[in-house]
C-alpha positions in Angstrom: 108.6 108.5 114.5 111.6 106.3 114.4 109.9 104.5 117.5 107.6 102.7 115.7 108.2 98.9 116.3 109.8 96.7 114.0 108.0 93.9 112.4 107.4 91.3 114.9 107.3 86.9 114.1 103.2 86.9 111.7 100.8 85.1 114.0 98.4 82.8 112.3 96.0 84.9 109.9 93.5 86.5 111.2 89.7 88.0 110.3 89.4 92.1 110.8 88.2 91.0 114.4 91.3 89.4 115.2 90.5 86.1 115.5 91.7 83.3 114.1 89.7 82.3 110.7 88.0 79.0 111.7 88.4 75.8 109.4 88.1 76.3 105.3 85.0 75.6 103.9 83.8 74.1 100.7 83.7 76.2 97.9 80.8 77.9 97.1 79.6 76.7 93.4 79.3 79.6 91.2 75.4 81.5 91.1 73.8 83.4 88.5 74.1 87.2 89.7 70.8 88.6 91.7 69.8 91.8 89.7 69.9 95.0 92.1 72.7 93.3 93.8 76.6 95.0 94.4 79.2 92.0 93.7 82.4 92.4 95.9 85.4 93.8 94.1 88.5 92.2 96.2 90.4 94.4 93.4 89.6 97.8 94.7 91.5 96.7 98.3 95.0 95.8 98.9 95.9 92.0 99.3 96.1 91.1 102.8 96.4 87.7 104.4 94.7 89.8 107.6 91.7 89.9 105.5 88.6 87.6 106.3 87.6 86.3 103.1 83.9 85.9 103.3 81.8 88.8 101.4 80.2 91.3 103.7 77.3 93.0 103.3 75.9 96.3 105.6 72.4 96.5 105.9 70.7 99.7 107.4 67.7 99.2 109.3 66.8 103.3 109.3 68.1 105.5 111.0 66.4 106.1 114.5 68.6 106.2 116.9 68.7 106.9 121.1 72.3 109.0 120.9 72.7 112.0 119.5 76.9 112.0 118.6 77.7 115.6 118.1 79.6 114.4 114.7 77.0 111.8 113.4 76.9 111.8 109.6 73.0 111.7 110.2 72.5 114.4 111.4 68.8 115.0 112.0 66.7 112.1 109.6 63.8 112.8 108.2 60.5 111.2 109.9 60.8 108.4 107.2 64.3 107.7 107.3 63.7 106.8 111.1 61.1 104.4 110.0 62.0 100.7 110.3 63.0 98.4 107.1 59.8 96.4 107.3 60.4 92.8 108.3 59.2 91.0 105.4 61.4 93.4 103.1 64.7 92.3 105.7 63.7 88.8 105.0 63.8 89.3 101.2 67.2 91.4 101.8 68.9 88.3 103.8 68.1 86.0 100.9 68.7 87.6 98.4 72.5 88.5 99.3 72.2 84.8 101.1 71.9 83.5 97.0 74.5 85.4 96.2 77.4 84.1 98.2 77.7 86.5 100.8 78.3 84.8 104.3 78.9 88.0 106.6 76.6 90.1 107.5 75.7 93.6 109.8 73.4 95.5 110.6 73.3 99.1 110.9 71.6 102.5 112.2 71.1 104.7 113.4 70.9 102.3 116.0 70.6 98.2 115.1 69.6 97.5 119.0 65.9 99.4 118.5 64.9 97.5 115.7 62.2 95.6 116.7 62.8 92.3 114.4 66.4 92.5 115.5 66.5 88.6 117.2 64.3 87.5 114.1 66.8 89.1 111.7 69.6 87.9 113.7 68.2 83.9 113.4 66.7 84.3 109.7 70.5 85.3 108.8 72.0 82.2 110.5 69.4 80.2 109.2 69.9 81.0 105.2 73.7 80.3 105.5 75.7 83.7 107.2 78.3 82.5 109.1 79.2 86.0 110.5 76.4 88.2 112.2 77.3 91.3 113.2 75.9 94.4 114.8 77.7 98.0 115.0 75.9 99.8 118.2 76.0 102.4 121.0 75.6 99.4 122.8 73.7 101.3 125.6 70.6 98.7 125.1 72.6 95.5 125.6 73.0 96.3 129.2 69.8 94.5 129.7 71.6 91.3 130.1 68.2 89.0 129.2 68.3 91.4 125.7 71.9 90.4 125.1 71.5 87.0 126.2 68.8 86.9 123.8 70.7 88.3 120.8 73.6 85.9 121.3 71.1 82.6 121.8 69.8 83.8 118.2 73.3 83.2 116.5 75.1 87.2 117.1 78.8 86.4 116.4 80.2 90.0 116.8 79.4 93.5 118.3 81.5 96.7 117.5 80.6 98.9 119.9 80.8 102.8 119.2 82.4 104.3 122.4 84.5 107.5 122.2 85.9 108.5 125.5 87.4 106.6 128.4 85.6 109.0 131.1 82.2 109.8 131.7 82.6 113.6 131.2 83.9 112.8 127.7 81.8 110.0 126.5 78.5 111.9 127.6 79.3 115.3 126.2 80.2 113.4 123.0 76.7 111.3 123.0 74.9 114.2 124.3 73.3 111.6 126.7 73.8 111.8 130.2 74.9 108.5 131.8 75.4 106.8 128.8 79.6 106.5 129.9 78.0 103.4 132.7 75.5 102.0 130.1 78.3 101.0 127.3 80.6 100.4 130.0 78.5 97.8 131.9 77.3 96.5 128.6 80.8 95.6 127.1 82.0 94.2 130.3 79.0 91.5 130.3 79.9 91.1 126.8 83.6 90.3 128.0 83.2 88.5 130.7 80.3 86.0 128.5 83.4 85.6 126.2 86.0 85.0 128.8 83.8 82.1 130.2 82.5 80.6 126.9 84.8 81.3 124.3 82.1 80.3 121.4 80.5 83.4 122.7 81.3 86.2 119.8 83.3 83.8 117.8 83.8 87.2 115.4 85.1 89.1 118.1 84.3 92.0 120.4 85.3 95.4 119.5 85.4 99.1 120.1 84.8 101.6 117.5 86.2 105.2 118.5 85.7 108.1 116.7 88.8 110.2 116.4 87.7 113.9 116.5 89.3 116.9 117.9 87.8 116.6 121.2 89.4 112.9 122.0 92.2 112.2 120.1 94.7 113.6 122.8 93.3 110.9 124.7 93.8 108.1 122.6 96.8 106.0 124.5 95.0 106.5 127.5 92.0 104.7 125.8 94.0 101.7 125.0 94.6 101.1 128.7 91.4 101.9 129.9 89.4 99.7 127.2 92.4 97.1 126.9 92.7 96.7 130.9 90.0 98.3 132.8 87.0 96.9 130.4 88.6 93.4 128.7 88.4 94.3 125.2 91.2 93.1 122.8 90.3 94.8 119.5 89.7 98.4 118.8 89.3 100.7 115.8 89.8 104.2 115.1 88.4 106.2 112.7 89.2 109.7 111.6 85.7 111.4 111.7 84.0 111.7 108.7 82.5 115.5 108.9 79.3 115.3 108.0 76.1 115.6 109.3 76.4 117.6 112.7 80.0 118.1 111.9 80.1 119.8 108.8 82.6 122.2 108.6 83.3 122.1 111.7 87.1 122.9 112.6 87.0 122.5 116.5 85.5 118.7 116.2 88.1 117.7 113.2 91.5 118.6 113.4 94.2 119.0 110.8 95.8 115.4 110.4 99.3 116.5 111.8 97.8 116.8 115.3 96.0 113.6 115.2 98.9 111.2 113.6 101.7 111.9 117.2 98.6 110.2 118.9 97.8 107.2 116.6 101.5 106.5 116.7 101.6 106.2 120.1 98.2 103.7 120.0 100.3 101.9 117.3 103.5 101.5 119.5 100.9 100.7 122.5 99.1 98.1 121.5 102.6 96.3 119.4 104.5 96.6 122.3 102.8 96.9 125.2 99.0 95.3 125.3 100.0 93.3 122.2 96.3 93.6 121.3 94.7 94.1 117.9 94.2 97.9 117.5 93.3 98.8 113.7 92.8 102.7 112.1 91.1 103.9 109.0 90.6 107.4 107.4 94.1 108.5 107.2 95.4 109.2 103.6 99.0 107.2 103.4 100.9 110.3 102.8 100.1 111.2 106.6 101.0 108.7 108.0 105.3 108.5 109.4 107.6 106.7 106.8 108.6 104.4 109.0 105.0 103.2 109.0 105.0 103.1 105.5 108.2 100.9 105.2 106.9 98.3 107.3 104.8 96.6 105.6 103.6 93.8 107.8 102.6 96.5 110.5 101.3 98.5 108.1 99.0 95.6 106.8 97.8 94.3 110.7 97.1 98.0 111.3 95.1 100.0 108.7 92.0 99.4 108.0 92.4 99.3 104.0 94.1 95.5 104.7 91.8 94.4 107.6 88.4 95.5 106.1 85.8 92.8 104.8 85.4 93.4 101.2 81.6 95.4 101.8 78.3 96.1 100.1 75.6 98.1 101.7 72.1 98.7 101.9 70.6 101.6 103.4 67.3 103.2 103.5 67.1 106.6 101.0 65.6 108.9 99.2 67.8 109.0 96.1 70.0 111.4 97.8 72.6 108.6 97.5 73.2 109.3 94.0 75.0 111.8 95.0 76.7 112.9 98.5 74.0 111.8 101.0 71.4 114.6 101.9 73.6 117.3 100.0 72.8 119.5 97.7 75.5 121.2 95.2 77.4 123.8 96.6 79.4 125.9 94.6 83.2 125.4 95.5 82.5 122.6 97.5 84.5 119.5 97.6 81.4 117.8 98.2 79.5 118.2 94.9 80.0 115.6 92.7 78.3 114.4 89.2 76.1 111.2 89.7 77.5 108.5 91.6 78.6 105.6 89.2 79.1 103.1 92.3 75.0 103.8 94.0 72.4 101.1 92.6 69.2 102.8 93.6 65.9 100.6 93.9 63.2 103.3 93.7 60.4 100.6 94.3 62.0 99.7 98.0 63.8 103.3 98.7 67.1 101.4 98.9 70.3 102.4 97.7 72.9 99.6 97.2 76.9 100.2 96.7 80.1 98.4 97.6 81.4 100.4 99.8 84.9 100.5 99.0 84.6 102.0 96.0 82.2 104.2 97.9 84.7 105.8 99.7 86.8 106.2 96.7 84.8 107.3 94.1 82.4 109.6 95.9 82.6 110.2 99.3 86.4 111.0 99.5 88.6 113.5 97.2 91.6 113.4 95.8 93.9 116.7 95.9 96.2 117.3 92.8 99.3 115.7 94.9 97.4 112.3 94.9 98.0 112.0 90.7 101.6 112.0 91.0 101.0 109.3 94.0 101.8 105.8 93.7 100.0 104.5 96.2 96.8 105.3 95.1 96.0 101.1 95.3 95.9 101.6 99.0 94.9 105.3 99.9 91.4 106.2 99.1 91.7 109.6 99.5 90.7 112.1 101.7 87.0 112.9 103.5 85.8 115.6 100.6 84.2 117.5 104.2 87.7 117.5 105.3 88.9 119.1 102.4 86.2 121.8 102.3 87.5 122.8 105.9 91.2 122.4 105.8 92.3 122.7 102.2 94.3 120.8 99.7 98.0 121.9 101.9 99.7 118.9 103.3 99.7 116.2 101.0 102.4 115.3 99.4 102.7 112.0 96.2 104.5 109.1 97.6 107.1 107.0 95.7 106.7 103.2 95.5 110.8 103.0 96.4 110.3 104.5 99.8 107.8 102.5 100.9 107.8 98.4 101.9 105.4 97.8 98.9 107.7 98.4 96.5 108.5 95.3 95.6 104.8 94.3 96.1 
């Protein structure tokens, strides 16, 4: 532990891509609130000058999809949850957070890339004032360099690619699609190289979302080089799985946290030292994480997610089931029953459930073990995965004191 890096000399601020922010703009003047509509909280998130200010909003376009990730939080939709948002109910979507002041916007899936009003979506957002268009994606589509040509000529500024091994025996068996280790890998390397030779290509960045489960976590420095050197990506994410969906209660894909944290220490010390390239995580409680992480507060903010993280609202496609843990019924003893959310706006008349997602995580989706009252970090941690705690228990996390940590003073 004591080889994490010291703090190095702040570069200039940057947006959770990594970029630098581009020139301020002139303040929005103040709108009368759009009913329905989740206003961001930049109160439920730390303060971070790593944050990109502009207010982000997720918008899920169903949830068909052409993987089938053994640990998807999906699972298997219903028929009309792989249904398509109907165009003319995305336009209304895009203005209406449009009139509200957001400026950042992605789209979701199941998988963004099969949508069929995807281009149209893409230049109806640009055109009613977002400034960031993003899409989260398998990527295995964008291959077909005329259909990323054509995403990019309709105003795309970012792709976070999901990828989750650095070989083609890992990637596949995770996908459960063979060949799909070429597709994302030929896919992000036209991305790349479109960025390397016109740098107002992906203004927002170009990134690489992996899924830390217990099948590839071992392999996580080896990632960094493979994605940082082999492919010509600069940013990459890593998430803790969320198990849910096809991983529920499944101890084989989500290991304990003390045999994931050795490996993210090493990306950390990596990609600070070594690649001196943006690598964020998210999903770790703070009390995992090594003190000496903890104490450094200016790597802690560049690192995890909780700093770097747009403040977010979503809208996704459901039946309800949102008020509560998605698709779950109560289960007695489970960490996953919950009374009804407070933070889920559900629109019955457009099967829409709206939510900042922040609060999201806290509130509902993540629990909070007895150790976490006597914590005083709780205005950074969000907890833990609630399926996490059904498998593994409340054992192994301890409260943190504010004097043992770089924030004390903060």
């Amino acid at each position: 532990m004591s080889a994490l890096p010291r703090s190095s000399p702040a570069p200039a601020p940057a947006h959770a891509g990594g970029a630098p922010l581009g020139p301020p703009t002139a303040p929005l003047l103040p709108r009368p609130p759009v009913e329905g509509l989740i206003e961001a909280k930049p109160a439920n998130q730390p303060e971070s000058r790593w944050r990109d200010p502009r207010k982000n909003v997720e918008i899920n376009i169903g949830k068909a999809c052409n993987n089938r990730c053994v640990f998807c939080i999906d699972g298997l939709p219903k028929a009309e949850d792989r249904s398509y948002m109907p165009w003319p109910q995305m336009q209304a979507e895009l203005d209406r957070w449009a009139a509200e002041g957001y400026r950042s916007v992605g789209f979701l899936g199941g998988e963004p890339t099969t949508y069929p009003w995807l281009t149209e979506a893409i230049t109806h957002a640009r055109s009613v004032g977002f400034s960031r268009v993003t899409i989260a994606t398998n990527a295995t589509k964008l291959r077909l360099r005329h259909f990323a040509d054509k995403l990019l000529d309709a105003g795309l500024t970012r792709v976070t690619c999901s990828m989750h091994g650095h070989t083609p025996e890992l990637e596949d068996k995770l996908t459960r699609v063979p060949g799909n280790f070429y597709k994302k890998l030929d896919a992000l390397r036209y991305l790349a190289a479109r960025r390397r030779a016109d740098p107002s290509i992906l203004p927002d960045g170009l990134s690489v979302n992996i899924v830390l489960n217990g099948w590839n976590h071992h392999h996580l420095p080896a990632m960094l080089r493979f994605f940082y050197e082999k492919v010509g990506v600069d940013d990459l994410r890593a998430n803790f799985i969320r198990p849910e969906g096809y991983a529920e209660g499944d101890a084989e894909l989500t290991p304990r946290y003390a045999e994931v944290v050795p490996n993210l220490t090493k990306a950390i010390i990596l990609a600070e030292r070594h690649f001196k390239k943006v690598f964020t995580f998210g999903g770790f409680p703070m009390c995992v994480l090594p003190a000496p992480l903890r104490r450094d507060h200016d790597l802690l903010s560049r690192t995890m997610g909780e700093y770097r993280d747009l403040s977010t609202a979503c809208s996704i496609r459901s039946d309800g089931g949102d008020l509560t843990a998605p698709g779950r019924a109560f289960v007695e003893g489970s960490w996953v029953q919950h009374p009804k959310s407070s933070t889920v706006h559900f629109d019955e008349a457009e099967s829409r459930a709206r939510f900042n997602w922040q609060d999201r995580k806290r509130h509902d989706l993540k629990g909070h073990p007895e150790a976490c009252g006597g914590c005083e970090l709780n205005h950074v941690c969000e907890g833990v995965w609630k399926g996490y705690l059904d498998i593994w228990g409340v054992g192994g996390f301890t409260p943190v004191r504010l004097a043992e940590t770089a924030l004390g003073g903060r």
